[in-house]
C-alpha positions in Angstrom: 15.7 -22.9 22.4 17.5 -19.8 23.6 16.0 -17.0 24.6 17.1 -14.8 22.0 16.3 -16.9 19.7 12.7 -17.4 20.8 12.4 -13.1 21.0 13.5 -13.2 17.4 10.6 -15.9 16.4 8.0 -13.6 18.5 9.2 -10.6 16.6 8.8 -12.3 13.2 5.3 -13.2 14.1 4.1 -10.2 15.7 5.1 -8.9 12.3 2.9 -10.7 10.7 0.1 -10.3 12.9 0.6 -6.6 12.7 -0.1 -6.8 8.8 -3.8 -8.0 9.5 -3.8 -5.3 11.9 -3.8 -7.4 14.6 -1.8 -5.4 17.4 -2.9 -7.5 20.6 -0.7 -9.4 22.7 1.1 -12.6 21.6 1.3 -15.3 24.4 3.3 -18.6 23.9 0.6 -20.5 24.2 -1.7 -18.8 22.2 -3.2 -20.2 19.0 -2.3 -18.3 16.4 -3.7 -20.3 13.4 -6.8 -22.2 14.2 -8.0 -19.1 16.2 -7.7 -17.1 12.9 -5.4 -14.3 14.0 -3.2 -15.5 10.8 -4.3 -17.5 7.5 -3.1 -20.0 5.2 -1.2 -17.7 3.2 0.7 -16.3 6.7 1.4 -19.8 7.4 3.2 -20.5 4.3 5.0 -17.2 5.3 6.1 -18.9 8.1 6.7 -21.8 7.3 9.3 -20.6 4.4 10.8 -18.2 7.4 11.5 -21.4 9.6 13.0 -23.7 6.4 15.2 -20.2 5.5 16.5 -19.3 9.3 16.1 -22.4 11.0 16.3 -25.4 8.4 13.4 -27.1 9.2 12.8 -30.0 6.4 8.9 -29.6 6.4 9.0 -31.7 3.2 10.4 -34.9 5.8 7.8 -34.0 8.2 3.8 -34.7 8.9 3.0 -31.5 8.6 -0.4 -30.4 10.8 -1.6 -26.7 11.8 -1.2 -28.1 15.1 2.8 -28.0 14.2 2.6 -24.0 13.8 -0.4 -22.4 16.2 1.3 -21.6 19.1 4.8 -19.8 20.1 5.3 -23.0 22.3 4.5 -25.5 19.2 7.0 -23.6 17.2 9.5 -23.9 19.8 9.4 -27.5 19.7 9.3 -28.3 16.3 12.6 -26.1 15.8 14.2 -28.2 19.1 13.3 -31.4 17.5 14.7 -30.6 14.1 18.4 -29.8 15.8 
């Protein structure tokens, strides 16, 4: 993943943090999910955000939290869908 593109996917979710007034640091490998920084309904969120900008098929995939709770787990699933 580019950098740029990887700023932009950091900016989208700090977003989202932000709107549960959550204004702490976001690290790559950070759990975002199972920690409970974001719920269900901000995984949805995202999850339409990476079909939208990034064509991610999560209909053709497994689909786990574990897919979506970091930076770095994000990262991959977007490199494996290229």
């Amino acid at each position: 993943m580019e950098e740029s593109t990887k700023k932009k996917l950091r900016e989208f979710l700090v977003t989202k943090l932000n709107e549960f007034t959550d204004y702490g640091p976001l690290f790559d490998d950070e759990s975002i999910f199972m920690s409970g920084r974001l719920d269900s309904f901000s995984m949805m969120n995202v999850v339409m955000h990476l079909e939208k900008i990034y064509g991610i098929d999560f209909s053709k995939i497994d689909f786990d939290v574990s897919l979506l709770d970091t930076v770095n787990d994000i990262e991959k699933l977007i490199d494996s869908s290229e």
